[in-house]
N, C-alpha and C positions, 0 to 999 in steps of 0.2 A: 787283483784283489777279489774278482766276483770269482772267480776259478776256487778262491779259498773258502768265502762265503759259502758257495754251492756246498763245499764238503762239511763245514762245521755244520749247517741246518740240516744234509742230506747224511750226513754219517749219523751226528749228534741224533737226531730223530730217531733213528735204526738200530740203535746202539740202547737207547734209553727203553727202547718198544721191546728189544730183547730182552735185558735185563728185567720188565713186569713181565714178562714171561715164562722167566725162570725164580718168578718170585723177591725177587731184588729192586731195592729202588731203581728210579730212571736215573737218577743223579747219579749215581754211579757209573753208567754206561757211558754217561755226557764226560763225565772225568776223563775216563778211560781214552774217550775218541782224542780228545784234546791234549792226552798224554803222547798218543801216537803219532796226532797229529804235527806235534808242534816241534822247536827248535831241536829239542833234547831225543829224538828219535827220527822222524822222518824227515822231518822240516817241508813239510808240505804247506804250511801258511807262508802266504803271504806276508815281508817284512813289516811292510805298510800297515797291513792291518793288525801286526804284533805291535806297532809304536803306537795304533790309536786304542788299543783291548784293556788300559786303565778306563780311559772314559766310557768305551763302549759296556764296560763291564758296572761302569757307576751309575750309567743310564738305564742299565736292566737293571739293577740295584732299587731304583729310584722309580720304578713301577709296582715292584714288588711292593715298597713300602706305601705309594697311593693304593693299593689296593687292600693294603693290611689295613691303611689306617680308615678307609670307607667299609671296611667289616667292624671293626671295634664300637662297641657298644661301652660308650663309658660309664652308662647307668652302672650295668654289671662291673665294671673295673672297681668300682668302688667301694666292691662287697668285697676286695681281695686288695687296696691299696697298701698297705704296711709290707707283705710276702712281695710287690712287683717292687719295691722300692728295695726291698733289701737283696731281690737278685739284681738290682742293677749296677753292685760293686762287692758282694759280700762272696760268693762264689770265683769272681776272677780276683779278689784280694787270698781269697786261701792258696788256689791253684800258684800265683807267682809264691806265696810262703813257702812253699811244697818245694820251687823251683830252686831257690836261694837259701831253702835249708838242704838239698841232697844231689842239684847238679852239682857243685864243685867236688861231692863225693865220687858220684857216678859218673861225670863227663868229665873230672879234671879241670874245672873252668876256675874263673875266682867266683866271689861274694857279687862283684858289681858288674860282673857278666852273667851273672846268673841270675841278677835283677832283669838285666835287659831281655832275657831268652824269656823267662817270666813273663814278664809285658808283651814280647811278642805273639806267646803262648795261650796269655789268658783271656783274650775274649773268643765266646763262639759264634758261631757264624750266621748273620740274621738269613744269609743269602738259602742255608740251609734249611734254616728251622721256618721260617718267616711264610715260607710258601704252605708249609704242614701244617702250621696253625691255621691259617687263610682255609686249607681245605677241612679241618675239623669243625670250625665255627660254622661252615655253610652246610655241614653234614651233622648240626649240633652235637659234637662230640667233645663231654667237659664246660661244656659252654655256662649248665645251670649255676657252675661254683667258679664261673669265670677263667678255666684255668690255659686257654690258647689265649685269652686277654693279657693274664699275666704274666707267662711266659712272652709274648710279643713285645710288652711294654717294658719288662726288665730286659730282655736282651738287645732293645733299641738303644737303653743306655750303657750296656754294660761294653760295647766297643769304643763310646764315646772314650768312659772311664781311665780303660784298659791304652786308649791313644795315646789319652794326655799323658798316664804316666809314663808310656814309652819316650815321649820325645825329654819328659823331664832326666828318666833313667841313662838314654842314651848321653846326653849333653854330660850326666857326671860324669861317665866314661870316658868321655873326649876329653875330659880334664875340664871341665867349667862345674859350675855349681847350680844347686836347684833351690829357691827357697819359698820360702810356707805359700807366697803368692802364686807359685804354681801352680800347685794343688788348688788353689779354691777354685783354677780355671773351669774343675769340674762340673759341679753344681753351677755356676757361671752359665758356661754354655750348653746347658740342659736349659736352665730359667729362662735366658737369652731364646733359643732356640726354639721353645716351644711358646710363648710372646712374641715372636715374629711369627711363626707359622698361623698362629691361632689371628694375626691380626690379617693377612695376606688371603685367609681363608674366609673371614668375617667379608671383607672387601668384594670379593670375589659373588661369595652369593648378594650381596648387596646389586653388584653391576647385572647381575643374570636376573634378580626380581626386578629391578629399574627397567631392563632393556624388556624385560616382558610386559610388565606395566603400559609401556609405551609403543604394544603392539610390535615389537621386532623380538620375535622368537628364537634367540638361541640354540640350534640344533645340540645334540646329546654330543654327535663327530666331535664338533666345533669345540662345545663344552672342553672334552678329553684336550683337545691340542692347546687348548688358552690354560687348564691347569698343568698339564705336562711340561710347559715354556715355564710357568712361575716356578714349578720344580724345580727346573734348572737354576733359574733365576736365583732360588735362596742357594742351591749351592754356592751357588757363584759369589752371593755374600760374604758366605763363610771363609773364602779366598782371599776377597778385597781388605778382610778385618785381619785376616790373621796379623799377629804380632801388636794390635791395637785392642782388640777385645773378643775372649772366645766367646763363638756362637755355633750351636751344633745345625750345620744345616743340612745334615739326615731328619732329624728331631722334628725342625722345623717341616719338613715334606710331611710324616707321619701327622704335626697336629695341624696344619693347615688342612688336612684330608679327615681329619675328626669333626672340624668347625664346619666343610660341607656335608658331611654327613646330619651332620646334629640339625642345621641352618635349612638345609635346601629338604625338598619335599622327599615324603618314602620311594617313590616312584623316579625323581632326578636322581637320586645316590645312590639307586640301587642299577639303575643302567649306567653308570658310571664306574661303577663295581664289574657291572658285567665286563663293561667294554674293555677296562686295566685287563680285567682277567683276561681277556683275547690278546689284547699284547702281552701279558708274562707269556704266552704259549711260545712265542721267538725271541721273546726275552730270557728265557730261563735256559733256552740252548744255547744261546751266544756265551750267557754266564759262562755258566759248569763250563763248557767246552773252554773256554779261553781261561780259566783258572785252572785248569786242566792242564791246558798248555803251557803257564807259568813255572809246573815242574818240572824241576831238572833229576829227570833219575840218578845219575851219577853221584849227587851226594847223597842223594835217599840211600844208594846201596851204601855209599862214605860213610852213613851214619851208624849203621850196625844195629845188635840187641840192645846193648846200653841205650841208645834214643828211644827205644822200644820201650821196656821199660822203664826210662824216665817219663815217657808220657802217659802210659798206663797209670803211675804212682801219683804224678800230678792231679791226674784226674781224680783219682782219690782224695785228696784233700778238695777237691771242688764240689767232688758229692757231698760231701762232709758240710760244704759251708751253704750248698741246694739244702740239704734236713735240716740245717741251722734255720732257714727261711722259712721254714713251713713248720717250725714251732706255732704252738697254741692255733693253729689255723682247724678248719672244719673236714679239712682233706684227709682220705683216710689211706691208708699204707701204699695201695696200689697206686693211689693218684700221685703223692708222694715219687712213688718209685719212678713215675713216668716223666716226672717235672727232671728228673735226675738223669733219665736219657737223654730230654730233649733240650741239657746243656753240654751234652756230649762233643757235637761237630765242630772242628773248626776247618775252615778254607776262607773268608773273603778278608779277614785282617792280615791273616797270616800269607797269604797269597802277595799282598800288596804292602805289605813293611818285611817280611821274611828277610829280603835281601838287601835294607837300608844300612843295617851294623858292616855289613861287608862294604857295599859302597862307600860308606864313611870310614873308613882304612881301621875298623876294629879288629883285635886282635882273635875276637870269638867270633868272629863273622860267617866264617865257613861252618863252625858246630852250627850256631847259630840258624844258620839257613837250613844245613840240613835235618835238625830236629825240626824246623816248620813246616817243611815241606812232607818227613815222616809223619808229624800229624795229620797235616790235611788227607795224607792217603789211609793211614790208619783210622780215624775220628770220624772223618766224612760220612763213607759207607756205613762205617759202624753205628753213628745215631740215626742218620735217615732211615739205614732199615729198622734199627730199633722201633722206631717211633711208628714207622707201617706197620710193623707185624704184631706191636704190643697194643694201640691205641684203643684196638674193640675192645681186649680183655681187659684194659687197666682203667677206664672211661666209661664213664656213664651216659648214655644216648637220649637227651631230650626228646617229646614228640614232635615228631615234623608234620608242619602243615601240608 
C-alpha cells in the first residue's frame, strides 16, 4: 500500500503542477492520474487501499468542509439567506426534471429509471466547488455580496437533498414504495444536523476557554486533532441513526466549524483555518486521485453522444433553476452567470452512488453508471476551469488588508 501511496501523492502532485501550467485546473490532472492509475487501466493501486478510498476520500471530504466552514462569515450569509436556501434543492429538483422528462427519449430508459439516473445526476460536487470558494473568500473575491458564502452553503445542502431522494427513488424501482414521510427526511436532517453540529461546536470552545482559564493551554496541533476526531465522530452519528432518524452529519462538521469560528477568538480560528488548509494540501490529492480511480473507462466509451448530450441538456434545466434563485437579488448578470458555473461539476455523489442501481440488480444499472461517470469527466474539468478563469472577470475584488 505505501508503493501506491507514493504514486497517488508523487503522480497526483506532478500531474496537477502540470495542468497550472498549461493553464488548467490541478483537479484535473489529480483525475487524470487516478484514472491511469487505477483498476480500469493500469491497476497500479493497491487493492487494500481501493477497499479503504470510500473513507479515505470522506476524511479528505471532511477537512475540506472544516475549513470552509471556519472561513464562512455568517454575518454576511445573511445578506444572501433566501438565494442559498433556494440553491439547496431548486437547481438539482430542475436538473432530475430535465432527466425524467428526455432520458426515456434519448437513453431509451423508463419514467422510474430516469428518476433514479436523475438523483444520481443531480447534486454537484462540494469536493469540487468547496475548495474555490475557500480560495475566493481568502482572496475577497465576491465576498462583499456574500456570493462563495452562498454557493457553499447551498451546495452543503443540495447533496443531502439530492441523497435522500436517491435512496427514496431507488426503493420505488426495487418495487417498494416511498411515502410523504420520506421526504420530510430532508429538511429533517438539515435541522438535525446543523443542532448537533452547532451544539458539539458550543461544547468544544467551552472546554478550550475552561482548560485556558485553568492555566493548561491547549496548543493550536492539539486544537486541529480533538476537532478532526469530533468530525469523525458526528459522521459516525449519522450511521448509528440511520433508519431511526436523519441527521446530516456533513452539515453537522460545516456548523460545528461555524460555532468555533464565531465562539473562539480572531486569532484561535484563524490558525485553525490555516492549519485545515495545510492538511487539504494531501487531502485534496488523495481525493481527486481516488475519484479518479473510481472510473471505469469502458462504460464512459459504452455510453456514447447520447450520454453527452443528455448531460449537457440536464444541465440546462439546472441553469435555468440557478437564475430562478437569484430572482430579485442585488447580483448583477455577471455574478449571476458565475453562480451558474459553479453548479456545473459533479464527481463526489456520483463517484460514490454511480454504481449502487447496478449493484442492486437494476435494470438501468449499467446506463446508469455510465452517464455518472461521463459526467464526472465531462462536468468536473469543465466547471473547475470555468470558475479559475472566469472568477477575476465576473467578481468583484474587495480591499484587502
Amino acid at each position: 500500500m505505501l508503493t501506491s501511496l507514493s504514486l497517488v501523492f508523487l503522480l497526483g502532485l506532478a500531474m496537477g503542477a502540470i495542468c497550472q501550467r498549461l493553464k488548467l485546473p490541478k483537479i484535473i490532472g489529480m483525475l487524470m492520474t487516478g484514472m491511469v492509475l487505477g483498476p480500469f487501466v493500469f491497476d497500479f493501486l493497491d487493492p487494500a487501499l481501493l477497499s479503504i478510498s470510500a473513507d479515505l476520500k470522506k476524511m479528505a471530504f471532511i477537512i475540506i468542509l472544516l475549513k470552509a466552514g471556519l472561513s464562512l462569515d455568517l454575518a454576511d450569509l445573511k445578506k444572501v439567506g433566501r438565494p442559498a436556501v433556494l440553491l439547496s434543492f431548486i437547481p438539482a429538483t430542475f436538473e432530475i426534471i430535465g432527466y425524467i422528462l428526455l432520458a426515456p427519449v434519448m437513453l431509451g430508459i423508463t419514467r422510474m429509471d430516469a428518476a433514479v439516473m436523475g438523483a444520481v445526476l443531480g447534486a454537484a460536487s462540494p469536493a469540487v466547488v468547496m475548495p474555490q470558494m475557500v480560495h475566493f473568500m481568502e482572496n475577497k473575491y465576491g465576498t462583499k455580496k456574500a456570493i462563495p458564502q452562498m454557493i457553499m452553503a447551498g451546495i452543503s445542502c443540495d447533496g443531502i437533498f439530492v441523497i435522500v431522494l436517491f435512496t427514496t427513488f431507488l426503493g420505488m424501482a426495487q418495487g417498494g414504495s416511498a411515502g410523504i414521510t420520506d421526504f420530510f427526511n430532508v429538511p429533517i436532517s438539515i435541522i438535525l444536523g446543523a443542532v448537533l453540529g452547532a451544539l458539539v461546536g458550543y461544547l468544544l470552545c467551552l472546554f478550550f476557554e475552561t482548560a485556558y482559564a485553568h492555566k493548561y493551554y491547549v496548543r493550536n496541533s492539539m486544537k486541529v486533532i480533538i476537532v478532526l476526531g469530533f468530525s469523525f465522530f458526528l459522521i459516525a452519528i449519522e450511521t448509528w441513526l440511520e433508519g431511526i432518524v436523519a441527521v446530516s452529519g456533513l452539515l453537522a462538521v460545516v456548523s460545528m466549524a461555524c460555532v468555533l469560528k464565531m465562539k473562539s477568538t480572531v486569532f484561535v480560528s484563524k490558525r485553525l483555518s490555516e492549519k485545515f488548509g495545510k492538511l487539504w494540501l494531501a487531502a485534496e490529492v488523495m481525493l481527486f486521485v481516488l475519484v479518479g480511480a473510481a472510473v471505469d473507462i469502458r462504460y464512459t466509451l459504452e455510453a456514447g453522444i447520447m450520454a453527452v448530450l443528455m448531460i449537457l441538456t440536464a444541465l440546462l434545466f439546472r441553469s435555468c433553476g440557478v437564475l430562478l434563485c437569484m430572482t430579485k437579488t442585488m447580483l448583477t448578470w455577471q455574478e449571476r452567470l458565475f453562480c451558474v458555473i459553479a453548479y456545473l461539476p459533479k464527481a463526489t455523489v456520483q463517484a460514490a452512488v454511480g454504481s449502487v442501481p447496478l449493484a442492486a440488480g437494476l435494470e438501468c444499472g449499467n446506463i446508469v453508471l455510465s452517464v455518472a461517470v461521463m459526467a464526472i469527466v465531462v462536468t468536473a474539468p469543465l466547471g473547475a476551469w470555468g470558475m479559475d478563469s472566469t472568477y477575476k472577470k465576473l467578481l468583484d475584488r474587495d480591499s484587502v488588508d
